[in-house]
C-alpha positions in Angstrom: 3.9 -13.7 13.8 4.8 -11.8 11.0 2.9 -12.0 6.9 1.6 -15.2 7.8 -0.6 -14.0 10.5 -1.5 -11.0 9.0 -2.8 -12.7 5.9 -5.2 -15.2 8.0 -6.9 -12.0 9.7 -7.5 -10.5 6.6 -8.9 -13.8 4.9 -11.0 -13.6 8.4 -12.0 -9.8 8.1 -12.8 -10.3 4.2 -15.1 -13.4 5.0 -16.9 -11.3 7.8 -17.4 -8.6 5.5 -19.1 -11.0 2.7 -21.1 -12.7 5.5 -22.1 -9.3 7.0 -23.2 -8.2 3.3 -25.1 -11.3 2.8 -27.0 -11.5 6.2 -27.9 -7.5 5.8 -29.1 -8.5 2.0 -31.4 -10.8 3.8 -33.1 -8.9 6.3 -33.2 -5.7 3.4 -35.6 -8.2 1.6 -37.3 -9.2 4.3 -37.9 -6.3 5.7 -39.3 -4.9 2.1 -41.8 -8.0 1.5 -43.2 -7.6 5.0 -43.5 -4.0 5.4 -43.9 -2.8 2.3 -46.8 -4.8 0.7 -48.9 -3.8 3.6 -48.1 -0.4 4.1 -48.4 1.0 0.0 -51.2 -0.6 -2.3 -49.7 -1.2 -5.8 -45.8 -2.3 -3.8 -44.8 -6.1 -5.0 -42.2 -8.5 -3.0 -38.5 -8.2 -4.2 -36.0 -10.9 -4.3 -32.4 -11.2 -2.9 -30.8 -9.6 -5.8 -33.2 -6.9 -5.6 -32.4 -6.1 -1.9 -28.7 -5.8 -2.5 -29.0 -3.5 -5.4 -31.6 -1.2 -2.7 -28.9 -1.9 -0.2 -26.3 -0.2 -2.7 -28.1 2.5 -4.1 -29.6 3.5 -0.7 -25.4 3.7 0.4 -24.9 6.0 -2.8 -27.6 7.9 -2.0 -27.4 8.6 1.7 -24.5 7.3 2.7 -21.9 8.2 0.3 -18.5 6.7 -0.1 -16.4 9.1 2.1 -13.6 6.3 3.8 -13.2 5.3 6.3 -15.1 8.3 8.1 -14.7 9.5 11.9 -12.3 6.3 12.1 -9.7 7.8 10.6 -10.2 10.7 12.8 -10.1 8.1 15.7 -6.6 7.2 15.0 -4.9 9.9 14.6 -6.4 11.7 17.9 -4.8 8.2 19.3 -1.6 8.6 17.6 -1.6 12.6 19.2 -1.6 11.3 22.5 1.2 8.8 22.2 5.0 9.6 23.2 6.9 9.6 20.4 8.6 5.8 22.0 4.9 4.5 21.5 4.2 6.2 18.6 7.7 4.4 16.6 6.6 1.5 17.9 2.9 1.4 16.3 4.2 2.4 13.3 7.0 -0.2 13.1 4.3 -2.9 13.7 1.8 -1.3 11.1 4.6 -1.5 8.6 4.6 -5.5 8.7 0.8 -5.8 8.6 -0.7 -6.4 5.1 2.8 -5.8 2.9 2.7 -1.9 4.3 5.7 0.0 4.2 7.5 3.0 5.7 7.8 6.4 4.3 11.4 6.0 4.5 11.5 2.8 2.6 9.5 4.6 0.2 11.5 7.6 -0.8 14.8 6.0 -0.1 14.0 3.6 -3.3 16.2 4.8 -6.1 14.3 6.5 -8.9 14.8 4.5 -12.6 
């Protein structure tokens, strides 16, 4: 386990999140040409492209770009209710994942 590991899952996670994209880019459009054609005289069909940039600006307008939102908030109530054994050992296997590193490692690198 180690870098090696950790690298695959994020390749995984990354293509998940393009697929995701795609596949709610798709049923955006759909969703558009079926509904709103019928529903507002004067409405025409969009295209793919179209229903991405909809996707987008309907996420800047009502979702915001806030983080990672109440999951952050889910962690660290998880990390409150840990002994401190439990919690030293999370954070030493968090530190290997994705190039992370410590706080100590950090501020123990001399300053040039």
């Amino acid at each position: 386990m180690g870098m090696n590991c950790c690298k695959g899952k994020c390749w995984k996670i990354g293509a998940l999140v393009v697929v995701g994209i795609a596949a709610l880019g798709w049923v955006v459009m759909a969703l558009w040409n079926w509904l709103m054609p019928a529903l507002f005289a004067g409405t025409r069909e969009i295209d793919y492209v179209h229903a991405l940039g909809l996707l987008v600006l309907s996420k800047i307008l009502f979702g915001g770009f806030r983080g990672h939102g109440c999951h952050g908030r889910w962690h660290r109530h998880r990390l409150e209710n840990m002994t401190p054994e439990e919690r030293e050992k999370f954070q030493t296997g968090m530190r290997g994942c994705c190039g992370g590193r410590s706080r100590n490692e950090v501020s123990d690198t001399p300053k040039e």
